[in-house]
C-alpha positions in Angstrom: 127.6 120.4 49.2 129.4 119.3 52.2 129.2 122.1 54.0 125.7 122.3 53.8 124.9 118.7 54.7 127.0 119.7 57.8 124.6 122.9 58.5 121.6 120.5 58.2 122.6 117.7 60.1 123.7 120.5 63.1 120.2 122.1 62.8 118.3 118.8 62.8 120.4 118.2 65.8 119.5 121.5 67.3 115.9 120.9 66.9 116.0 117.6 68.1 117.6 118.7 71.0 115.3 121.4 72.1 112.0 119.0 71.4 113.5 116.9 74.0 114.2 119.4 76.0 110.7 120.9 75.4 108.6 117.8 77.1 111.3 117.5 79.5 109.7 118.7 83.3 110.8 122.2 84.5 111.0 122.9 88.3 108.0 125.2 89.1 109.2 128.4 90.5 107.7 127.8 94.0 110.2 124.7 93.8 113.1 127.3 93.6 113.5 127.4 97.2 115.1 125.2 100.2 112.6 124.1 103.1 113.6 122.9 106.6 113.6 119.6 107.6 113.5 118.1 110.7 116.8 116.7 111.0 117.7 120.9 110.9 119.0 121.1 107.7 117.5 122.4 104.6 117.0 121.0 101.3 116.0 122.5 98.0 113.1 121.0 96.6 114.3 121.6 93.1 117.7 119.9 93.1 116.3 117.1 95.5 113.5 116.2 93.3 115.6 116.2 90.1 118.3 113.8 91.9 115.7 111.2 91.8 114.8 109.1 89.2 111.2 108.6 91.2 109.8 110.7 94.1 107.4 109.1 96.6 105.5 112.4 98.4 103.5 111.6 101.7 101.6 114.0 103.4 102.3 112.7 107.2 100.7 113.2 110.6 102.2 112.1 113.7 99.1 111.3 115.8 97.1 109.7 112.9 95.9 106.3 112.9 97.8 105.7 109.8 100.8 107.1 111.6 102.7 103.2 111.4 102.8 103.3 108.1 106.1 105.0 108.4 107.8 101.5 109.1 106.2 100.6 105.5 107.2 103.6 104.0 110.9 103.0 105.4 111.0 99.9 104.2 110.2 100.9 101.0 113.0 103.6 100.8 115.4 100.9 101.7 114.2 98.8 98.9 114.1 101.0 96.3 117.1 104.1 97.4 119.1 102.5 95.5 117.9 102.2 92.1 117.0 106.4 92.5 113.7 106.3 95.0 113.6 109.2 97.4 110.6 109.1 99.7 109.7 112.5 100.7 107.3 113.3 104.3 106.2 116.6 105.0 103.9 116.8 108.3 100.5 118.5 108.5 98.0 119.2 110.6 95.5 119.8 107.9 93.0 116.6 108.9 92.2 116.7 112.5 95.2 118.7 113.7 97.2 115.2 114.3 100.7 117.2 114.0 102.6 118.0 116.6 103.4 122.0 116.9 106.9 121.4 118.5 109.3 120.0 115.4 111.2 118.1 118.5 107.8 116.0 119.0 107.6 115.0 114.9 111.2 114.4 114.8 110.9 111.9 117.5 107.6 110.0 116.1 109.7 109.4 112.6 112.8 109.0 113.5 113.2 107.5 117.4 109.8 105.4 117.1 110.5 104.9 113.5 113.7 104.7 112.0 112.7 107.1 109.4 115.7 107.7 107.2 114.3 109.7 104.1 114.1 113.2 104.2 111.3 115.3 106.5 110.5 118.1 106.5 108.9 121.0 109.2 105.3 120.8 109.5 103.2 122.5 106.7 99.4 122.8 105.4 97.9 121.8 102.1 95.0 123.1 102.8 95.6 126.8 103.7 96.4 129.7 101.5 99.9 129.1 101.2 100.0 125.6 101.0 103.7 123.5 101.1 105.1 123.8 97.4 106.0 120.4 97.0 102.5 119.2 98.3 101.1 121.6 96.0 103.3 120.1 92.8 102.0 116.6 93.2 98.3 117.3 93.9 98.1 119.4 90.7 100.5 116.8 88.7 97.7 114.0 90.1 94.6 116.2 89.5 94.4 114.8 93.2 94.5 116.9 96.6 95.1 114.5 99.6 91.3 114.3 101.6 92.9 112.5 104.5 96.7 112.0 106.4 99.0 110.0 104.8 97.7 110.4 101.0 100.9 108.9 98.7 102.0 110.4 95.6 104.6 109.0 93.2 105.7 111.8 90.9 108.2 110.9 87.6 110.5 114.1 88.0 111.3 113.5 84.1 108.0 114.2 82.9 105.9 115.7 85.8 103.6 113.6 86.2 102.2 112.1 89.1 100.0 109.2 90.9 97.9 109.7 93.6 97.5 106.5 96.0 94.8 107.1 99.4 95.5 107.1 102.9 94.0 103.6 103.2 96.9 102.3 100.7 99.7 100.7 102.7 103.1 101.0 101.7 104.0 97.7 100.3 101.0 97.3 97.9 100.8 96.2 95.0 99.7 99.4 92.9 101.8 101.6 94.6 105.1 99.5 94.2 103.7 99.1 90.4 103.1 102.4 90.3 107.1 103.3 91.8 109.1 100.4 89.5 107.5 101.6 86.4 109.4 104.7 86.6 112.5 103.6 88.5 112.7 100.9 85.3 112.0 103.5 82.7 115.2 104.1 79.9 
């Protein structure tokens, strides 16, 4: 009778185990891969969006209007880096061509005039036929694709899901730093 109270209570824990594990977000295969940044390393987007406990995606521009929200957005990383935020930029030149070709140019705009910290990356499209993976991930996760520069997305890497915040949201608002707690305070 022991014995096979043992076997159940190691297959209840099996199943248990793989339920979890079933809900639990996967890394898309187009994830599987390390982009450039600006600072001339590489990152994979995989490992660096599973390191975080909440992943703030921002589709930047150097020449935009909204360009100085990157001092918000810094700010914001400093805040919250701690507690497991990593703030994500990855330049395009999808809405009015306001990225710079030459990566030297970008790399200057966030970190000289700046003080951009979090990671960059090399300028990308989301709106092209091979648009930038992790750009891709949060605008399906949000049911959201961004319609201007600087379009915010706060993903949960636990369960895949993702919030879409516009351009015209500034980086110490209210919703969005709702929106990035509630995760970052999650058991």
């Amino acid at each position: 009778m022991n014995a096979v109270r043992q076997f159940f209570l190691m297959v209840l824990a099996w199943g248990c185990a793989s339920l979890g594990n079933a809900t639990a977000w996967q890394c898309p295969d187009s994830l599987n891969a390390s982009r450039p940044t600006l600072e001339a390393g590489e990152l994979n987007l995989c490992d660096t969006v599973k390191s975080a406990k909440a992943v703030l995606v921002v589709n930047t521009a150097s020449m935009c209007g909204f360009t100085p929200q990157f001092e918000g957005l810094e700010a914001l990383y400093q805040e919250f880096k701690d507690q497991g935020l990593l703030v994500m930029g990855v330049p395009t030149a999808d809405f009015g061509g306001q990225e710079y070709e030459d990566a030297e140019k970008t790399s200057k705009v966030c970190h000289a005039n700046y003080g951009v910290s979090f990671p960059m990356f090399r300028k990308a499209c989301i709106r092209c036929d091979n648009p930038d993976p992790l750009l891709a991930l949060v605008a399906k996760a949000s049911d959201t694709k961004p319609k201007w520069n600087f379009y915010k997305y706060v993903f949960n890497p636990r369960t895949g899901e993702a919030e879409s915040f516009s351009s015209m949201t500034k980086p110490d608002a209210d919703s969005l730093r709702k929106a990035i707690t509630a995760i970052l305070n999650e058991e």
